[in-house]
Structure formats: structure tokens, C-alpha cells
SENUMAR-433012 format. One record per residue (C-alpha): residue number from 1; x, y, z. Coordinates in steps of 0.001 Angstrom, whole numbers, plus 500000, padded with zeros to 6 digits. Example, Ala and Ser with C-alpha at 12.3 -4.5 7.8 and 13.67 -1.06 7.14 Angstrom:
SENUMAR-433012
SITE,seq,X,Y,Z
SITE,1,512300,495500,507800;
SITE,2,513670,498940,507140;
end
This chain:
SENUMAR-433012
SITE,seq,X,Y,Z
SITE,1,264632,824124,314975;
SITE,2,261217,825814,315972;
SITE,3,260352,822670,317936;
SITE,4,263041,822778,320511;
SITE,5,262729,826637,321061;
SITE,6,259148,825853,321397;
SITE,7,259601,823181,324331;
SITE,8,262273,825450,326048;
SITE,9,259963,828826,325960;
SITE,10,256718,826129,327488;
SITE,11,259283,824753,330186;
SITE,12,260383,828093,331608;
SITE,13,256664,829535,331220;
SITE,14,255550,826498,333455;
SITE,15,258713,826935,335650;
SITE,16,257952,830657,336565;
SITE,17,254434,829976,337350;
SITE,18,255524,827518,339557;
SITE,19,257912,829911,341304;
SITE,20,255266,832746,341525;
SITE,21,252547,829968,342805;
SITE,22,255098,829266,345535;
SITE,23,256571,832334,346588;
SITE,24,252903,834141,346445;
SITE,25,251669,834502,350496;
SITE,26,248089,832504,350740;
SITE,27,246160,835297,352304;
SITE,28,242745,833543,353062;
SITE,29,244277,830284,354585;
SITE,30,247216,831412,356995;
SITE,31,245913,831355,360549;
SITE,32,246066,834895,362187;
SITE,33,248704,834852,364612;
SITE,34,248396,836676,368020;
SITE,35,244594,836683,368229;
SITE,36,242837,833504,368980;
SITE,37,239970,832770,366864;
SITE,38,236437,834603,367778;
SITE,39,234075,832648,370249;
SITE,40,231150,832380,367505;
SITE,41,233492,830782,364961;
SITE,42,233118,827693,367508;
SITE,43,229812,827406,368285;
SITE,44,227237,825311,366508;
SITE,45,224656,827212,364157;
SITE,46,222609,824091,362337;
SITE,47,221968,821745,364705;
SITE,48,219676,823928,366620;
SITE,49,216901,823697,363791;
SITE,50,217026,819921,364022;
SITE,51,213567,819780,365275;
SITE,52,212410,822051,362890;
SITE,53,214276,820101,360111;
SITE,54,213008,816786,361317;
SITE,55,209728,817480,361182;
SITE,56,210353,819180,357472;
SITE,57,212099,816203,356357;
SITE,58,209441,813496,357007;
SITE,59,207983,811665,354257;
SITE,60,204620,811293,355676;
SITE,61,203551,814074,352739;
SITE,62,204486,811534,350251;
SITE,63,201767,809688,350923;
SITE,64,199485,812754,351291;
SITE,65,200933,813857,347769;
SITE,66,200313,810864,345995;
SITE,67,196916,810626,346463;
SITE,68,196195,814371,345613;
SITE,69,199318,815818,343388;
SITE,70,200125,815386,339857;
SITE,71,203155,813809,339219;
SITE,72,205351,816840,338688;
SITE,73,204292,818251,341681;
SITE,74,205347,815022,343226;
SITE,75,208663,815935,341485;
SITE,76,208822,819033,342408;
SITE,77,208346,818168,346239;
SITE,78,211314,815338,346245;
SITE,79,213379,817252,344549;
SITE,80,213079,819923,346646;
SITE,81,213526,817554,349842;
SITE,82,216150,815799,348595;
SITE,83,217640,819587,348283;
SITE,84,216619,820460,351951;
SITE,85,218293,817164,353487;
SITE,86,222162,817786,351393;
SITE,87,221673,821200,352689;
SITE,88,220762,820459,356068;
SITE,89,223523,817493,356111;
SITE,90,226137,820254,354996;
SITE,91,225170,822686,357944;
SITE,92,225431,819883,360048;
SITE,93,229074,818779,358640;
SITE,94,230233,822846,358993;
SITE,95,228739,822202,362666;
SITE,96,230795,819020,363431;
SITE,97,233883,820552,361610;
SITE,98,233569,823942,364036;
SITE,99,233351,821707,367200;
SITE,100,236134,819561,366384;
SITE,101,238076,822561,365336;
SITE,102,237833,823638,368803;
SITE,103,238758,820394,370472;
SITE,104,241945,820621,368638;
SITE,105,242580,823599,369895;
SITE,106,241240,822573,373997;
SITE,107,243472,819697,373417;
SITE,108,246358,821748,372136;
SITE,109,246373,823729,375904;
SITE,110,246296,820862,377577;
SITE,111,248522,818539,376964;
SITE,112,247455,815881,380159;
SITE,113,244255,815277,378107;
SITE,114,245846,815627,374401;
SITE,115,246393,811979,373538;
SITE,116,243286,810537,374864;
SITE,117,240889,813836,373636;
SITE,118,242644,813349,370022;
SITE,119,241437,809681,370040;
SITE,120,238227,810813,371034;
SITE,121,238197,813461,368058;
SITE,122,239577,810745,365628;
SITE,123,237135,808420,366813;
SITE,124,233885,810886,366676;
SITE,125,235064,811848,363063;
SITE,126,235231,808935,361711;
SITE,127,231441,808141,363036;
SITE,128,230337,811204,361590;
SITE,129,231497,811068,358103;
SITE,130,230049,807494,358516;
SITE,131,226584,809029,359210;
SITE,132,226838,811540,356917;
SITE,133,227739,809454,354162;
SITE,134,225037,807206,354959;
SITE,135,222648,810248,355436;
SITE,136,223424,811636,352139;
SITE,137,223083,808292,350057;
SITE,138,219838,807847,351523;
SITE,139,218890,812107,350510;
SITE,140,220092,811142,347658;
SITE,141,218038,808380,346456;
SITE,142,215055,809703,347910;
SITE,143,214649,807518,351339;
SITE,144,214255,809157,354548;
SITE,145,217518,809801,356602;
SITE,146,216127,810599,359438;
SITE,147,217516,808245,362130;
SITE,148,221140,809556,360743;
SITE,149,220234,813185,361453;
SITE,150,218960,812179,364695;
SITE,151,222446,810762,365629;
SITE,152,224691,813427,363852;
SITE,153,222524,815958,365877;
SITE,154,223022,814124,369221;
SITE,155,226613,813155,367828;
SITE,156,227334,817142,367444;
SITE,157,225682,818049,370877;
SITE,158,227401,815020,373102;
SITE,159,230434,817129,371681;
SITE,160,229564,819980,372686;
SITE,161,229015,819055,375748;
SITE,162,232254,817272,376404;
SITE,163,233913,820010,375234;
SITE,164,232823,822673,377557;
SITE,165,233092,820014,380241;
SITE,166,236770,819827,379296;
SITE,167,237590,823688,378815;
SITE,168,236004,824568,381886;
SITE,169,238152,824095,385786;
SITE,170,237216,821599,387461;
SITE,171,235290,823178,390205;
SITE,172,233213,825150,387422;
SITE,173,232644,821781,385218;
SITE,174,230348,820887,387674;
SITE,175,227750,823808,387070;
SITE,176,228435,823410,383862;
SITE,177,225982,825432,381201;
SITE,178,224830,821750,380171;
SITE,179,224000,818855,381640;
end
């Protein structure tokens, strides 16, 4: 008799959790309606360190390292790269992910480009988790990646640059802020 009374009490326990998880407003994920999102939210914060980066990331100090560290130094200094690459590669992803955001959002207002600019979008996604995957297998197990940063960055900045091309009229596209 306890066994039923048990299974009844556990199915309306997991039934009003349910109903609260439900009927409970998501405050952090509902978009704000009536004010477009701020200008900074859009604009690209990683991939302007991708000279600095590059030149951090190259394994020329392995070599340099072997010949004059101990071993756990040698460690040390891979792990920490390794750490420095995923890092980078995430800033670099939140980049990507705040420029497409935004050509959603171009295409959205205007509806004579939407189709083609969301194959675009589609198309320069799918190349980009590519790279990164690529880019982070390689961080991963401890080879140089950077020939993928080098085309995420320019990935991320032909973007850019085809964005503000698109948001701007046409007679200010043409002295556009970038080339």
C-alpha cells in the first residue's frame, strides 16, 4: 500500500516542478524589447590582438626550451600554450558569434538582401566552426594552429567588413570606414 502512495506523491512532485519550470519568466535570456541592442555588444574585441597572439603562440620557443629547460618547465610552457590558444580560440568564437549576431539582425531590416545575406551567414558559420574545430584539435594536442587563427581572424574581419558595407546607404558604402 506504501508503494503506490509513494509513486503518486513522486509523480505530482515531478509534475509541479514541471509547471513552476514552465510558468517561471527566463529573465537573463528574453531579448529586451523596445531598445535595440548597444553598439559595443556588436563589435569585435579578440581579434584585434591577433598579432599579438600570433606571435605568442609560435612554437619556435620549443626548440629554444628544449635545449635549455628541464622537462617540467617544458611542461609547464605547453601547458600553458595549449591554455593560451583554447582561450584565444574562444575569444575568437564570442567574436564570430557577435558579428553574425548582427548580420541577423542587418538582414532582418532588409529584407531585399535577407535570403542571399542568410546564405552568406550559414555559409561563413559553417567555415568557422570548421576552423575552429580544427584549431582546437591541433591546441589540443600540442601542434601549432596557427594558419587556422590566421583564417578565423581574416574570416571574422572579411565580416566585418561586409557587414558595415551592407548597413551603410549606398552613397556612404563607398567611404566606407574600411576598405
Amino acid at each position: 500500500m506504501t508503494e503506490p502512495a509513494l509513486y503518486i506523491a513522486l509523480a505530482i512532485l515531478v509534475a509541479a516542478a514541471l509547471v513552476l519550470l514552465l510558468r517561471r519568466p527566463r529573465t537573463g535570456s528574453a531579448p529586451r524589447l523596445g531598445r535595440p541592442p548597444a553598439p559595443p555588444e556588436f563589435f569585435p574585441v579578440h581579434c584585434r590582438y591577433f598579432p599579438q597572439m600570433r606571435h605568442a603562440l609560435l612554437w619556435d620557443d620549443a626548440a629554444y626550451l628544449a635545449g635549455r629547460g628541464s622537462p617540467d618547465v617544458q611542461r609547464r610552457w605547453r601547458k600553458a600554450m595549449r591554455r593560451a590558444g583554447r582561450l584565444y580560440l574562444a575569444g575568437l568564437r564570442e567574436d564570430f558569434s557577435r558579428l553574425n549576431r548582427l548580420g541577423r539582425l542587418v538582414s532582418l531590416y532588409s529584407p531585399e538582401l535577407r535570403a542571399k545575406q542568410e546564405t552568406e551567414l550559414a555559409w561563413l558559420n559553417l567555415r568557422f566552426q570548421f576552423l575552429y574545430g580544427i584549431g582546437l584539435s591541433r591546441f589540443l594536442m600540442g601542434q601549432p594552429a596557427g594558419d587556422c587563427l590566421d583564417q578565423m581572424a581574416s574570416l571574422i574581419g572579411s565580416l566585418g567588413r561586409r557587414l558595415e558595407q551592407a548597413a551603410l546607404p549606398p552613397e556612404l558604402s563607398s567611404r566606407a570606414i574600411t576598405p
